[in-house]
mmJSON file of the N, C-alpha and C atoms, coordinates in Angstrom:
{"data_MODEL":{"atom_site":{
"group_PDB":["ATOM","ATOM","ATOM","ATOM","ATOM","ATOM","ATOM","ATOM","ATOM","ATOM","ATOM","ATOM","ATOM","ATOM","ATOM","ATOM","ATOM","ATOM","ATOM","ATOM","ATOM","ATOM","ATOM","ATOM","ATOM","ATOM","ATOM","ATOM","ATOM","ATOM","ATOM","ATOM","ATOM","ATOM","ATOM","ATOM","ATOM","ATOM","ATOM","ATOM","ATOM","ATOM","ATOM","ATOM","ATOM","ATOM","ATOM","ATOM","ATOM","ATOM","ATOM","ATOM","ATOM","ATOM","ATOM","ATOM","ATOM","ATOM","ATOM","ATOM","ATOM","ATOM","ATOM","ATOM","ATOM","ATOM","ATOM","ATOM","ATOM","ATOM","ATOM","ATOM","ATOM","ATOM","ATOM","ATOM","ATOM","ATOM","ATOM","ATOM","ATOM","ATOM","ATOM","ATOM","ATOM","ATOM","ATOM","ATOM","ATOM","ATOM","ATOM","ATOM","ATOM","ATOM","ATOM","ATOM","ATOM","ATOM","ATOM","ATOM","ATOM","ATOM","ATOM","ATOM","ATOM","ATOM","ATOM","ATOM","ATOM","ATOM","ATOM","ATOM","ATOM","ATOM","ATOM","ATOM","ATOM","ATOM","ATOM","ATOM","ATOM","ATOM","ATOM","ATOM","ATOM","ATOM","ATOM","ATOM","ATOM","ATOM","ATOM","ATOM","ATOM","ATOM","ATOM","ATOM","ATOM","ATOM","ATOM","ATOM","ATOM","ATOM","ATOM","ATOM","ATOM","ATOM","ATOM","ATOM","ATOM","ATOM","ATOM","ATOM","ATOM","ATOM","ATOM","ATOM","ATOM","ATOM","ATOM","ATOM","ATOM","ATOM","ATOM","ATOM","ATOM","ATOM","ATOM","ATOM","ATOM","ATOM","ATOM","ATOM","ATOM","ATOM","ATOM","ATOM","ATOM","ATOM","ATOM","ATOM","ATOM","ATOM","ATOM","ATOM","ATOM","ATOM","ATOM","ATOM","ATOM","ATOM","ATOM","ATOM"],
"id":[1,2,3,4,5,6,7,8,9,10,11,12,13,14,15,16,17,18,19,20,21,22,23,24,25,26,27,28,29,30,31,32,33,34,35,36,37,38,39,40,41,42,43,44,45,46,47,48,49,50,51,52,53,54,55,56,57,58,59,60,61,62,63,64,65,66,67,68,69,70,71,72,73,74,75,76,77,78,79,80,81,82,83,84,85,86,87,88,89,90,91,92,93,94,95,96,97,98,99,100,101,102,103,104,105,106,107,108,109,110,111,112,113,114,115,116,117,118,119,120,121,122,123,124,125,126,127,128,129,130,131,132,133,134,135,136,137,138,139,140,141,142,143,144,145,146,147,148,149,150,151,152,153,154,155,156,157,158,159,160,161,162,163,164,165,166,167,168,169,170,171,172,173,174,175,176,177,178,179,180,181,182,183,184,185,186,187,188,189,190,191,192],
"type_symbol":["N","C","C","N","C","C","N","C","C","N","C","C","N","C","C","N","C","C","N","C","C","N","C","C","N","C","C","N","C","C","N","C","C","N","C","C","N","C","C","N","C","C","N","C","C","N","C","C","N","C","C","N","C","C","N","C","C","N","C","C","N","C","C","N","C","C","N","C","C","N","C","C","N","C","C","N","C","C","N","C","C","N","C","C","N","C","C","N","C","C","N","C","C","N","C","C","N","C","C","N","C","C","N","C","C","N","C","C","N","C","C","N","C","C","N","C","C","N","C","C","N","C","C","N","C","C","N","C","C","N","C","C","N","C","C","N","C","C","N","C","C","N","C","C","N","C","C","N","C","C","N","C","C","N","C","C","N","C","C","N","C","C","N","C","C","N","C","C","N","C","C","N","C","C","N","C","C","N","C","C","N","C","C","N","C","C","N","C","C","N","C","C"],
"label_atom_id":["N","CA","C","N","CA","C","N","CA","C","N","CA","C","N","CA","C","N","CA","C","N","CA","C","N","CA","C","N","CA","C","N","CA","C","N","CA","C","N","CA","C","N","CA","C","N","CA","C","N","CA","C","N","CA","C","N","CA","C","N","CA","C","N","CA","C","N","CA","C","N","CA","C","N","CA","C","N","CA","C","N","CA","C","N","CA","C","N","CA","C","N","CA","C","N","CA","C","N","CA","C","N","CA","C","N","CA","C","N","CA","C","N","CA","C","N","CA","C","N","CA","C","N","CA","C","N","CA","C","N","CA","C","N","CA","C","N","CA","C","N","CA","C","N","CA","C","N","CA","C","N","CA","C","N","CA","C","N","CA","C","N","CA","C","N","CA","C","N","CA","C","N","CA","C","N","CA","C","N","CA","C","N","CA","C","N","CA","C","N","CA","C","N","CA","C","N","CA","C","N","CA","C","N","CA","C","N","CA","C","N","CA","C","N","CA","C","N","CA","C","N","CA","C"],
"label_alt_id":[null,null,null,null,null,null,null,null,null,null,null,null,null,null,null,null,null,null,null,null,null,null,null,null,null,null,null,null,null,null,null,null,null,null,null,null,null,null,null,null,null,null,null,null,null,null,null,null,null,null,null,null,null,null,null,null,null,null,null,null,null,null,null,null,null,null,null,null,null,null,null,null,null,null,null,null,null,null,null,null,null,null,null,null,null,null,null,null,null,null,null,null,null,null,null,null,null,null,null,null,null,null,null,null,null,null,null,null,null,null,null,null,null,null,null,null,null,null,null,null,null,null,null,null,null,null,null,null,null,null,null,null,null,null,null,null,null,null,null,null,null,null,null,null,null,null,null,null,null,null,null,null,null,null,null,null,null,null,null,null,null,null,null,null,null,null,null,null,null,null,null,null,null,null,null,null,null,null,null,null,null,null,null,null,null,null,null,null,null,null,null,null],
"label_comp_id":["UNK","UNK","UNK","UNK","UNK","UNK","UNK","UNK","UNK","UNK","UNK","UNK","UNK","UNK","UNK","UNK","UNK","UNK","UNK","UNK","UNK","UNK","UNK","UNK","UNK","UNK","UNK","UNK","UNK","UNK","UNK","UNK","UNK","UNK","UNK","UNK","UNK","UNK","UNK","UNK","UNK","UNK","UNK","UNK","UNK","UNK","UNK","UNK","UNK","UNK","UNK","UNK","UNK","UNK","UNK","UNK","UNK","UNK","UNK","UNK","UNK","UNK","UNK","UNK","UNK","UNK","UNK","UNK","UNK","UNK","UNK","UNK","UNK","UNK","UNK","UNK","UNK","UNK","UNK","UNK","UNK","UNK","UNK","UNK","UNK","UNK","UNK","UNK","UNK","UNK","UNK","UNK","UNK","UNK","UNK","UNK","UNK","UNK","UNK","UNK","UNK","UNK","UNK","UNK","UNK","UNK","UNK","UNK","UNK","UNK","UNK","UNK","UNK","UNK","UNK","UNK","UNK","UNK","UNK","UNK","UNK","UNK","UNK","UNK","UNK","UNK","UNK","UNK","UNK","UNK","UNK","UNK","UNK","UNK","UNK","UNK","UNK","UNK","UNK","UNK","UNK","UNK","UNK","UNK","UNK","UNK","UNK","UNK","UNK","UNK","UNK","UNK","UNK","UNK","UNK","UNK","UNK","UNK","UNK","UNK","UNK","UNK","UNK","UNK","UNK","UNK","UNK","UNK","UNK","UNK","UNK","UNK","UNK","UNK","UNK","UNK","UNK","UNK","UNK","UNK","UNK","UNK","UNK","UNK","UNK","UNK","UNK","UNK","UNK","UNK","UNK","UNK"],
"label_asym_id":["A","A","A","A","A","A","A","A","A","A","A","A","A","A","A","A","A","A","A","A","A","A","A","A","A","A","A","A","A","A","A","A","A","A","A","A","A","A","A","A","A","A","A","A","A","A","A","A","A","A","A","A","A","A","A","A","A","A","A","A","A","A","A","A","A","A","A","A","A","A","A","A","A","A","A","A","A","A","A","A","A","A","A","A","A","A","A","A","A","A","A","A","A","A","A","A","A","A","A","A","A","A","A","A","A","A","A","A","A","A","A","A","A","A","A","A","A","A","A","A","A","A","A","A","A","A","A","A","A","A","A","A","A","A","A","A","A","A","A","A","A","A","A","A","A","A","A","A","A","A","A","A","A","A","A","A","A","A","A","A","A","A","A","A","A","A","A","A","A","A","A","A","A","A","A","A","A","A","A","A","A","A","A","A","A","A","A","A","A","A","A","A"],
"label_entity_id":["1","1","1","1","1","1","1","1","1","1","1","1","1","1","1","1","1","1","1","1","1","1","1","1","1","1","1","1","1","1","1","1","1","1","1","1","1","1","1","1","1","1","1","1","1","1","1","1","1","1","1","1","1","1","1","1","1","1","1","1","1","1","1","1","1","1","1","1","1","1","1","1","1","1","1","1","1","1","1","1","1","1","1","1","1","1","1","1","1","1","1","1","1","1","1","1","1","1","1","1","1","1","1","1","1","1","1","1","1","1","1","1","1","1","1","1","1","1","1","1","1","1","1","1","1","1","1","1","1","1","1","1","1","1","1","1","1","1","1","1","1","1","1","1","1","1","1","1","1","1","1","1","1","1","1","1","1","1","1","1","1","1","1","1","1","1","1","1","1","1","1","1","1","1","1","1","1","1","1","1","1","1","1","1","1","1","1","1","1","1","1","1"],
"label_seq_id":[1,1,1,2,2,2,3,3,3,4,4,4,5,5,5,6,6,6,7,7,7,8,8,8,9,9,9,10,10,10,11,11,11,12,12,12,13,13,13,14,14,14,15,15,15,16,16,16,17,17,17,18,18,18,19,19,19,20,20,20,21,21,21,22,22,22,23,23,23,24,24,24,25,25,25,26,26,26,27,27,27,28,28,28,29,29,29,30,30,30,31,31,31,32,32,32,33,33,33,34,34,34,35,35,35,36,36,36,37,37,37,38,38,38,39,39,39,40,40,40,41,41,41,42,42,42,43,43,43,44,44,44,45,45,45,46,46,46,47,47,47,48,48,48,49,49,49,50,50,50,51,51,51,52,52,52,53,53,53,54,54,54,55,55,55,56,56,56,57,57,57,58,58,58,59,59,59,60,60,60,61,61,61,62,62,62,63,63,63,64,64,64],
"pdbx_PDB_ins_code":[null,null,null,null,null,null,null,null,null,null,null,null,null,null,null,null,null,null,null,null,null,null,null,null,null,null,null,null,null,null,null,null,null,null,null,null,null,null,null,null,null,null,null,null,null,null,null,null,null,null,null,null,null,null,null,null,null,null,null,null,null,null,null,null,null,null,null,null,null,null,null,null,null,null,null,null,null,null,null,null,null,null,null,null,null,null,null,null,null,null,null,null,null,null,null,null,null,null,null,null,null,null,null,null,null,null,null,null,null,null,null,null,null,null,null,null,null,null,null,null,null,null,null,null,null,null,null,null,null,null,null,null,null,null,null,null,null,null,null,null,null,null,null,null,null,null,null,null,null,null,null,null,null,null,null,null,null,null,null,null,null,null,null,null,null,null,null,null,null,null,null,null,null,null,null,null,null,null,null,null,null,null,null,null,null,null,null,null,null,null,null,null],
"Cartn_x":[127.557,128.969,129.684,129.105,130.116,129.863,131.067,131.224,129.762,129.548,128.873,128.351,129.674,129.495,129.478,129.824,129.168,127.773,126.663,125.374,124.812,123.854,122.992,122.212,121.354,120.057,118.83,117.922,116.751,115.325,115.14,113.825,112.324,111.381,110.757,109.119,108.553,107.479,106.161,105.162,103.708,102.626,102.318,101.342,99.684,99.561,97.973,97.602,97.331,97.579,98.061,99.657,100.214,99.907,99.338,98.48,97.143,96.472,94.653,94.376,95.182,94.55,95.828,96.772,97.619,98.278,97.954,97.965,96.738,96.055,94.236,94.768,95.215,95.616,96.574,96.207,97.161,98.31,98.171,98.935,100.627,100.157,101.33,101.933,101.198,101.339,103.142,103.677,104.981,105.89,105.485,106.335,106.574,105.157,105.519,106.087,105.697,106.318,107.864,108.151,109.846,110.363,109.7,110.438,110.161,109.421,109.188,110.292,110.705,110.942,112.516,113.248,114.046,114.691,113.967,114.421,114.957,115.314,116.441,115.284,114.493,113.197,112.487,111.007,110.062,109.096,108.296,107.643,106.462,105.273,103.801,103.599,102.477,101.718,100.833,100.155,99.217,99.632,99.319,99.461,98.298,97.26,96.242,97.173,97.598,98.113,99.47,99.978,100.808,100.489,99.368,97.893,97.733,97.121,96.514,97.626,99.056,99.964,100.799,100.092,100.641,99.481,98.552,97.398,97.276,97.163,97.274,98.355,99.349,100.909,101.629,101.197,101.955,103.405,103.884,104.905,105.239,106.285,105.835,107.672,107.932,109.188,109.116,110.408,110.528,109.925,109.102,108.916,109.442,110.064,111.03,109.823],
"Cartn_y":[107.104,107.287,107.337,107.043,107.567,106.42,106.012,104.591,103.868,102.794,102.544,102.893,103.331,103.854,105.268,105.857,107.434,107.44,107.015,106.977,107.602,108.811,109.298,108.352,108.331,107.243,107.998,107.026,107.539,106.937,108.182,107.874,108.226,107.222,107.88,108.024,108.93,109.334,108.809,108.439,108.144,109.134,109.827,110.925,110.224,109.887,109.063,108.733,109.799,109.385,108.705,108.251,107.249,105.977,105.71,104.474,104.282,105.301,105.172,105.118,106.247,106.601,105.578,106.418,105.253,104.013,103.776,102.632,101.317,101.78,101.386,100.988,101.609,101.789,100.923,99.801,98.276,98.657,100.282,100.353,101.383,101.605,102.582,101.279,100.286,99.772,99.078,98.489,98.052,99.064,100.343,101.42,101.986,101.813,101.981,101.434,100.058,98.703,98.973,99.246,98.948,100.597,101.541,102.437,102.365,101.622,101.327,100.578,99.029,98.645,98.523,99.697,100.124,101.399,101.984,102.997,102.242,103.169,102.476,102.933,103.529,103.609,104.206,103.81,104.246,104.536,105.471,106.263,106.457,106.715,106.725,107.747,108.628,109.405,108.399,107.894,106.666,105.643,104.783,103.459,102.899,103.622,103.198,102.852,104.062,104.025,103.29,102.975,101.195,100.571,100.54,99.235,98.864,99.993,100.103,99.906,100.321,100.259,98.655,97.655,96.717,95.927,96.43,95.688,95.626,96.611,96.988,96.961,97.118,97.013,96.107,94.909,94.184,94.317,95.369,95.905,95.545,94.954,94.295,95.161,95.622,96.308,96.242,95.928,96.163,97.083,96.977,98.351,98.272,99.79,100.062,100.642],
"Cartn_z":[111.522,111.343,112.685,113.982,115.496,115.656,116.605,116.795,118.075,117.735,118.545,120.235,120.861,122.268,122.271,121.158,120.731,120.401,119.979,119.216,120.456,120.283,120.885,121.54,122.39,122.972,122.381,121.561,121.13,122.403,122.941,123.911,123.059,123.0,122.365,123.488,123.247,124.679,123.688,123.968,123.529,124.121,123.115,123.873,123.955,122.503,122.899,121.14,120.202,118.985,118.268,118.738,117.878,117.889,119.324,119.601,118.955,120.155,119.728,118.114,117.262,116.451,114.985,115.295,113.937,113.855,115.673,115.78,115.8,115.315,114.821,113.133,112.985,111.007,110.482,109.987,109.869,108.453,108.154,107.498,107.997,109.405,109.819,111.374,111.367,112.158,112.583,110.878,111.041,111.807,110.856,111.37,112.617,113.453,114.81,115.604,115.228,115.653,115.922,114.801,114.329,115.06,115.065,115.925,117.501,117.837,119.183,119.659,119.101,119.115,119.114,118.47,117.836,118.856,119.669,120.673,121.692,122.061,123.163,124.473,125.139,126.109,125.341,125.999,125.688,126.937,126.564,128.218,127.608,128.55,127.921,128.949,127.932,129.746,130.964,130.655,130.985,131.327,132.142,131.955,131.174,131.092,130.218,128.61,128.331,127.17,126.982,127.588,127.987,127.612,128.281,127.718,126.494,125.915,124.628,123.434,123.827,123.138,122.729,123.847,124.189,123.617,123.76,123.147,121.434,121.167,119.741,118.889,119.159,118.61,118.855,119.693,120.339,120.401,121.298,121.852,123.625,123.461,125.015,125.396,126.374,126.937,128.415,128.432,130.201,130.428,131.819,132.768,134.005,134.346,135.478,136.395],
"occupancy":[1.0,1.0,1.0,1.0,1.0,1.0,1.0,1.0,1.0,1.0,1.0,1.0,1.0,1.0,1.0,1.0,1.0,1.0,1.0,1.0,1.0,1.0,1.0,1.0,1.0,1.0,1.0,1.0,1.0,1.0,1.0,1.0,1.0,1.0,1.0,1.0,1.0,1.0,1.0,1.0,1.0,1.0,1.0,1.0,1.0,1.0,1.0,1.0,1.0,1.0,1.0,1.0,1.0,1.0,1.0,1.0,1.0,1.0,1.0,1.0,1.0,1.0,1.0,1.0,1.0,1.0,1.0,1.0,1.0,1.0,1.0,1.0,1.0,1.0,1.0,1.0,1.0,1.0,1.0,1.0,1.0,1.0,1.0,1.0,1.0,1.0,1.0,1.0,1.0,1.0,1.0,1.0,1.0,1.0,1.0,1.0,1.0,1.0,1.0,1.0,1.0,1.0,1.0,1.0,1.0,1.0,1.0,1.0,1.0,1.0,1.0,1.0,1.0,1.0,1.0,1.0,1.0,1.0,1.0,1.0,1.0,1.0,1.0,1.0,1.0,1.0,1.0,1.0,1.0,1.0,1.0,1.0,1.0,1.0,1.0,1.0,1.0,1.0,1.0,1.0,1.0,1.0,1.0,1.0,1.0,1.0,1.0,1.0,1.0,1.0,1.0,1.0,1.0,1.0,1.0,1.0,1.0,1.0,1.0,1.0,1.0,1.0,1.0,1.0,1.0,1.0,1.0,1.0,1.0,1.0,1.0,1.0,1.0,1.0,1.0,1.0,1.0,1.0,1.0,1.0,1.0,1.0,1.0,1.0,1.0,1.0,1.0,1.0,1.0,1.0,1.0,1.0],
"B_iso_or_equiv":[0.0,0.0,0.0,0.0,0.0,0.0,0.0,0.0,0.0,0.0,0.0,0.0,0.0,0.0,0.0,0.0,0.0,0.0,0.0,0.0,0.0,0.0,0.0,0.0,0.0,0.0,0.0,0.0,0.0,0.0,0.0,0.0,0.0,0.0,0.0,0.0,0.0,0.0,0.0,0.0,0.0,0.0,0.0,0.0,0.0,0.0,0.0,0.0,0.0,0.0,0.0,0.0,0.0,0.0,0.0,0.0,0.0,0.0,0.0,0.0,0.0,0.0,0.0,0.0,0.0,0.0,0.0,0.0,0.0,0.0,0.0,0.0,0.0,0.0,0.0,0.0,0.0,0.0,0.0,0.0,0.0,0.0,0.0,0.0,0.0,0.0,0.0,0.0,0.0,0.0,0.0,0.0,0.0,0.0,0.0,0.0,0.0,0.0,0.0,0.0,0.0,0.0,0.0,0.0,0.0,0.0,0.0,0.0,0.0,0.0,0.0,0.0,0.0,0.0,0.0,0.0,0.0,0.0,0.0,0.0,0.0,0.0,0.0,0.0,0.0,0.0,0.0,0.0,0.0,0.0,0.0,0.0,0.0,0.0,0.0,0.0,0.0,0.0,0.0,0.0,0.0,0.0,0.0,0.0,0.0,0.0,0.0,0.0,0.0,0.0,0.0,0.0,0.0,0.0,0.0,0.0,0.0,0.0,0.0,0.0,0.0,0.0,0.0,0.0,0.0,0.0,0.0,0.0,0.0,0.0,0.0,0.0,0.0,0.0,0.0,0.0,0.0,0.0,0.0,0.0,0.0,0.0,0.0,0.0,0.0,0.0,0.0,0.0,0.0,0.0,0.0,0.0],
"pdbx_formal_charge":[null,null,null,null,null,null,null,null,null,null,null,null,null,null,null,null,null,null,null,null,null,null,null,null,null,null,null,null,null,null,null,null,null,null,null,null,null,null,null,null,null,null,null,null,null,null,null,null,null,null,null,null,null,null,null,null,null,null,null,null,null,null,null,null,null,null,null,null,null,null,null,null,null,null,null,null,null,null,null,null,null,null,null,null,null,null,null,null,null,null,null,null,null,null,null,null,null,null,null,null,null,null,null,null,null,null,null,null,null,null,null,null,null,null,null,null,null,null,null,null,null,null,null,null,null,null,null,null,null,null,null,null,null,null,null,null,null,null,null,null,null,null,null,null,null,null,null,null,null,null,null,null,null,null,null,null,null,null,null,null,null,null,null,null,null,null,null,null,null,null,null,null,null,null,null,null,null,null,null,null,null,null,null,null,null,null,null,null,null,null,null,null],
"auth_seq_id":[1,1,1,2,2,2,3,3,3,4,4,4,5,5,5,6,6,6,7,7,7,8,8,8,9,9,9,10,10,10,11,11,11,12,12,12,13,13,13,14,14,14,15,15,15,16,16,16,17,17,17,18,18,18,19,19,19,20,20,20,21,21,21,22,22,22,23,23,23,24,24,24,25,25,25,26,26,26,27,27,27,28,28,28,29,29,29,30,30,30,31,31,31,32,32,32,33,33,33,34,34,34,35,35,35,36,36,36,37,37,37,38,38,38,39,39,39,40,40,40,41,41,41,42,42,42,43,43,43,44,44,44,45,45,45,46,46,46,47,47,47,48,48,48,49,49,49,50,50,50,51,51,51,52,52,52,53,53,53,54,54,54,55,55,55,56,56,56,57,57,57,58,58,58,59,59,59,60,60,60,61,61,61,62,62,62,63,63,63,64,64,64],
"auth_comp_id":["UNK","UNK","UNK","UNK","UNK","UNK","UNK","UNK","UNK","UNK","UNK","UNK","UNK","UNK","UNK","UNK","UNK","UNK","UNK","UNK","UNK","UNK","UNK","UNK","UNK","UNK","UNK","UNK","UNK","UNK","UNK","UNK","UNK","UNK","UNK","UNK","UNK","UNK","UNK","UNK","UNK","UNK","UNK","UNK","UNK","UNK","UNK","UNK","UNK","UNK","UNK","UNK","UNK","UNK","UNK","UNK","UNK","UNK","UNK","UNK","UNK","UNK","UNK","UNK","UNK","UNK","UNK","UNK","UNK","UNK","UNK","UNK","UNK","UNK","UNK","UNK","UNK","UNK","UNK","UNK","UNK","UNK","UNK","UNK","UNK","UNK","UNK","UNK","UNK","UNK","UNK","UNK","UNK","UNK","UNK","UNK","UNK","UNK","UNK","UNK","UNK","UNK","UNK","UNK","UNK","UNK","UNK","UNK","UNK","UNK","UNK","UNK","UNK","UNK","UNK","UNK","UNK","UNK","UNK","UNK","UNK","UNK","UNK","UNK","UNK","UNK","UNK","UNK","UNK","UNK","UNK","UNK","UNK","UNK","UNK","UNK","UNK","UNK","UNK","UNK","UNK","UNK","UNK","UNK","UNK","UNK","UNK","UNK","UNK","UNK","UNK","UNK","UNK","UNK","UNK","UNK","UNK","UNK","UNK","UNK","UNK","UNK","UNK","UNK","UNK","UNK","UNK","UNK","UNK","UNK","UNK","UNK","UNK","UNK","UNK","UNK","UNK","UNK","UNK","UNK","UNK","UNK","UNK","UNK","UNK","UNK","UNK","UNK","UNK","UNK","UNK","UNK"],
"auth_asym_id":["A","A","A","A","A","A","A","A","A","A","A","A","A","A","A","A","A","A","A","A","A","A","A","A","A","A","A","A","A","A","A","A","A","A","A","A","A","A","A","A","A","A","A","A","A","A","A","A","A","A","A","A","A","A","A","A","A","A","A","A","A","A","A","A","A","A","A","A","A","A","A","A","A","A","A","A","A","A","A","A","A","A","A","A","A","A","A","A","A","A","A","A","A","A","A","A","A","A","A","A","A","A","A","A","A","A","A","A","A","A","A","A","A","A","A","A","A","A","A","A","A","A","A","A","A","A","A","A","A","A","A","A","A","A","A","A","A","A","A","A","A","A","A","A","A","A","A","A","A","A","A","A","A","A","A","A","A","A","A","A","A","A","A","A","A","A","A","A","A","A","A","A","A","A","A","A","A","A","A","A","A","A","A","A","A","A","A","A","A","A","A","A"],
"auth_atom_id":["N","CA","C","N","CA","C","N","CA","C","N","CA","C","N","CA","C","N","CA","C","N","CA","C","N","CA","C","N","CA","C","N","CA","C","N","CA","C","N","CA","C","N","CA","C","N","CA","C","N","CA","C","N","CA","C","N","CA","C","N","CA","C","N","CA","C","N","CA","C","N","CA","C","N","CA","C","N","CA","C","N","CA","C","N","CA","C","N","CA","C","N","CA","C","N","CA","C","N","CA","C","N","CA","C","N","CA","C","N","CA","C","N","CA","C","N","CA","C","N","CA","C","N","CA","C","N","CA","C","N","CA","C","N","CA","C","N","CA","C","N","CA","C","N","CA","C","N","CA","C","N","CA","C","N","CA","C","N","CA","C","N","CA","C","N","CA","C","N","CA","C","N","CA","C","N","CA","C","N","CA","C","N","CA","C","N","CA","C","N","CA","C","N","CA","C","N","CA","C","N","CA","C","N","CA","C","N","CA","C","N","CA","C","N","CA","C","N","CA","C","N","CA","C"],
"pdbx_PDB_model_num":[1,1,1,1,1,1,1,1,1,1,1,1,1,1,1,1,1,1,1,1,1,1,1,1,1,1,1,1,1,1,1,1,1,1,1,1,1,1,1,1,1,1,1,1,1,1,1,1,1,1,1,1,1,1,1,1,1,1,1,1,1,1,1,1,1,1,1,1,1,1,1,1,1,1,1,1,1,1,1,1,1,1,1,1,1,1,1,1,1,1,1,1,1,1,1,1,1,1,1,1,1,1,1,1,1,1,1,1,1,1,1,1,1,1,1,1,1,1,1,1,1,1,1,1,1,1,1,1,1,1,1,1,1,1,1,1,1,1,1,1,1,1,1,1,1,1,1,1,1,1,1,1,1,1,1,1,1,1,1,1,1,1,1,1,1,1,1,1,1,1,1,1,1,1,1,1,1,1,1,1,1,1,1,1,1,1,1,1,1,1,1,1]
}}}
């Protein structure tokens, strides 16, 4: 309902589970996809888990 240049920014952080583990699971997979995808940044602890996130989810995002 707030106009477009009102909307909060959704950051979303990757701890290690949503990858390793439900992102293994071809049934939660769209969903991560589409909220990954769908945030406005996204941050990992790891670059490992960059990796794995990019590997498995095929989620590809700028990195700063």
């Amino acid at each position: 309902m707030l106009p477009v240049e009102g909307q909060p920014r959704v950051v979303t952080t990757l701890h290690g589970t949503d990858t390793t583990l439900l992102g293994r699971d071809v049934g939660y997979v769209p969903a991560i996809r589409h909220a990954l995808t769908c945030s406005d940044a996204v941050t990992t602890v790891s670059a490992y888990l960059r990796l794995e996130t990019q590997r498995l989810l095929s989620v590809e995002r700028r990195s700063t």
